[in-house]
C-alpha positions in Angstrom: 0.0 0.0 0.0 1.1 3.6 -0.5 2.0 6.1 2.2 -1.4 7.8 2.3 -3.0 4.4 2.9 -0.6 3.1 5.4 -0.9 6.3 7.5 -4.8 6.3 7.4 -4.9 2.8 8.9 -2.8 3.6 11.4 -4.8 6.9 12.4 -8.3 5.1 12.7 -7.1 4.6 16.6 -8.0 6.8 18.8 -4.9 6.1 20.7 -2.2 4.9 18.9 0.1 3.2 20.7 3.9 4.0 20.3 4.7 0.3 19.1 2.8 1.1 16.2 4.7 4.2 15.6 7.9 2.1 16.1 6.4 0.3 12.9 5.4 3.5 10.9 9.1 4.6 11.4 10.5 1.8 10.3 8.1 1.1 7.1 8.3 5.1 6.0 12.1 5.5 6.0 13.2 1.5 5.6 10.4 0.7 3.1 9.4 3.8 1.5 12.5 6.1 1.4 11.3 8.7 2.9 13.4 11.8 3.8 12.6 13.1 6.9 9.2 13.3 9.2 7.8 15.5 12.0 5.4 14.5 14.6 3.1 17.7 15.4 1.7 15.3 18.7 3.3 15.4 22.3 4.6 12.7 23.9 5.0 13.9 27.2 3.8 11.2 29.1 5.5 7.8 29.6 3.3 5.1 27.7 1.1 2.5 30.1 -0.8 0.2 27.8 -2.8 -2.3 29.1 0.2 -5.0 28.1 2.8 -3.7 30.3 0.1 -3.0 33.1 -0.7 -6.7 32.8 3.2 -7.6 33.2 3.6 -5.4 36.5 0.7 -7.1 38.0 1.7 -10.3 37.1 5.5 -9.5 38.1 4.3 -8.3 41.6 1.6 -10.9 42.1 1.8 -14.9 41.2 5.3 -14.4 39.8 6.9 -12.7 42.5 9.7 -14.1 44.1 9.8 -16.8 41.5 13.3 -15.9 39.7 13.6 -18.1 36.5 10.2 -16.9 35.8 10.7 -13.2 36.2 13.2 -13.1 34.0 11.1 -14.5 31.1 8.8 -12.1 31.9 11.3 -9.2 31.3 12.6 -10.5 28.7 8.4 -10.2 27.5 8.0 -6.9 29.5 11.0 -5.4 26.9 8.9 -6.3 23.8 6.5 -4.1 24.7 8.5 -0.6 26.3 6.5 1.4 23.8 8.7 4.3 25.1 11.7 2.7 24.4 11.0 1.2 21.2 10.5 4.6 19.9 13.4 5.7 21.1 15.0 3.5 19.0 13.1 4.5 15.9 14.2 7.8 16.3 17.9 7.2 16.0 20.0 8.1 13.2 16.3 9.6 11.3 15.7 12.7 10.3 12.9 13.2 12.7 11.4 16.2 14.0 9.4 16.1 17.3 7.1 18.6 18.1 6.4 20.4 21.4 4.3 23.8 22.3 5.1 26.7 23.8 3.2 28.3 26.1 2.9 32.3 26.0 1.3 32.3 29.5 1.3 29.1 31.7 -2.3 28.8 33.7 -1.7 29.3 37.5 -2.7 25.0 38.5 -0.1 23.8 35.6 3.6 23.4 35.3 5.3 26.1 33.3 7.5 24.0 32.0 7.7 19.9 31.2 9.9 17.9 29.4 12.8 18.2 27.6 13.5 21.1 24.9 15.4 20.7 21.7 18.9 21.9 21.5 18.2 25.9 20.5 19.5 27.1 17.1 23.2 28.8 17.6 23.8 32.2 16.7 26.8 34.5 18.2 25.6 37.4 16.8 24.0 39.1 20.4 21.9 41.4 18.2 19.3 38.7 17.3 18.4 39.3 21.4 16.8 42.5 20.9 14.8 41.4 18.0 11.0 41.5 19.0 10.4 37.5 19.0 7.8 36.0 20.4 8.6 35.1 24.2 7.0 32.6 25.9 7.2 31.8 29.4 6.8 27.8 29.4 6.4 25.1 27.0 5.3 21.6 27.0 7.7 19.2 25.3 8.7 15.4 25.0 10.1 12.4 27.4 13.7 13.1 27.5 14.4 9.7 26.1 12.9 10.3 23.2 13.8 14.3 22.1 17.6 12.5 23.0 16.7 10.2 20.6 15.3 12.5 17.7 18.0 14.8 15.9 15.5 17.8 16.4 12.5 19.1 17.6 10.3 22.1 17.0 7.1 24.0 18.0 3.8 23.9 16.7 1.6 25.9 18.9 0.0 28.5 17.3 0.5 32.0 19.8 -0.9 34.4 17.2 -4.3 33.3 15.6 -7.0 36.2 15.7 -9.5 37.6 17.6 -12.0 35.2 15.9 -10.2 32.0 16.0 -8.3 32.2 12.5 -4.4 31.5 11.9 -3.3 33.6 9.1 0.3 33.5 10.1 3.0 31.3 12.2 6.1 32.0 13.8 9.0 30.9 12.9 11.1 31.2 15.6 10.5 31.7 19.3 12.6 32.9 21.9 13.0 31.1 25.2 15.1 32.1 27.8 18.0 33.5 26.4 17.7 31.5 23.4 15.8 31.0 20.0 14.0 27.5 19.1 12.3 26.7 15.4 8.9 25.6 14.6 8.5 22.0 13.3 7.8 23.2 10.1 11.3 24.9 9.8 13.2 22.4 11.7 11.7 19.7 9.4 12.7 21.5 6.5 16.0 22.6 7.1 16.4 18.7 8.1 14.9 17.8 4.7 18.1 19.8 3.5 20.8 18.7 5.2 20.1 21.0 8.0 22.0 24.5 6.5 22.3 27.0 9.4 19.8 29.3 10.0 21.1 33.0 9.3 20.1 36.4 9.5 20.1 40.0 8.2 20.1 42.9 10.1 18.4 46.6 9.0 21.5 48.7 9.0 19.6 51.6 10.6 17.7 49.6 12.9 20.0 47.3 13.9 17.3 45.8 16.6 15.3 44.7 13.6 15.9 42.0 11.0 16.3 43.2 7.4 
């Protein structure tokens, strides 16, 4: 089946669990060729299917103390570390995962969760005073997994209009003291060969970008 087809099968679930995003990784890059791929979910949350719920109960119930036994069991319990097995998936792809940023975090959540993407590089200290967005939190993946994925980038959308509309996305964000891409950059620049992201200043303005 083609891409469109496989990806529609997969999406009928409601929630898809990561082993089967283990297998879409592995069919779209090993089977299809593709290029690169961004993920505009969250995985902020460690996966507990029903499988590996089963396997704690039964590792701290009727198996418990029983050594040989519990060792099979682990050996079973590793088949099915959703979390881990995309890990895996993730290395040496050209994989984007997305996050969000958050512009201001509510009072009753966490301002900040997960682990961000290394931040673009830039020694020029001009690009500091530019008027980016700046948000004050962000929500972004398990650590073992955005350690995993050669980059990451947002896909929150902080400036859609008074009546609910995006007409226009940011590019780049800038979180404490640094600047971090949106998914769609990242993802194309990865596409690439990842070039370096570089700027122009206004030569009378120098705080602005030409």
């Amino acid at each position: 089946p083609g891409i469109a087809a496989a990806l529609a099968a997969l999406l009928v679930q409601t929630a898809v669990p990561l082993a089967r995003l283990t297998a879409l990784n592995d069919a779209l890059f090993d089977h299809y060729g593709v290029r690169a791929l961004g993920y505009d979910v969250l995985f902020g949350e460690p996966e507990r299917s029903a499988e590996m719920q089963l396997i704690e109960a039964i590792a701290s119930g009727p198996l418990a103390g029983d050594t040989e036994r519990l060792l099979k069991l682990e050996e079973i319990r590793r088949e099915h570390e959703g979390d881990r097995l995309l890990a895996e998936s993730l290395i040496a792809r050209d994989i984007v995962l997305g996050y969000v940023f958050k512009q201001r975090p509510g009072p009753s959540e966490p301002a900040t969760t997960g682990l961000l993407p290394p931040p673009i590089t830039f020694a020029d200290s001009r690009i500091h005073g530019h008027g980016w967005l700046r948000p004050q939190g962000y929500a972004a993946n398990l650590e073992s997994l955005q350690q995993s994925a050669p980059a990451g980038g947002f896909f929150d959308t902080p400036l859609t209009d008074e009546d609910g509309v995006v007409r226009r996305v940011p590019l780049l964000q800038y979180y404490d003291g640094n600047l971090y891409e949106s998914l769609a950059l990242a993802l194309a620049r990865l596409a690439q060969g990842a070039p370096p992201v570089q700027f122009a200043f206004d030569a009378d303005r120098p705080e602005r970008l030409a």
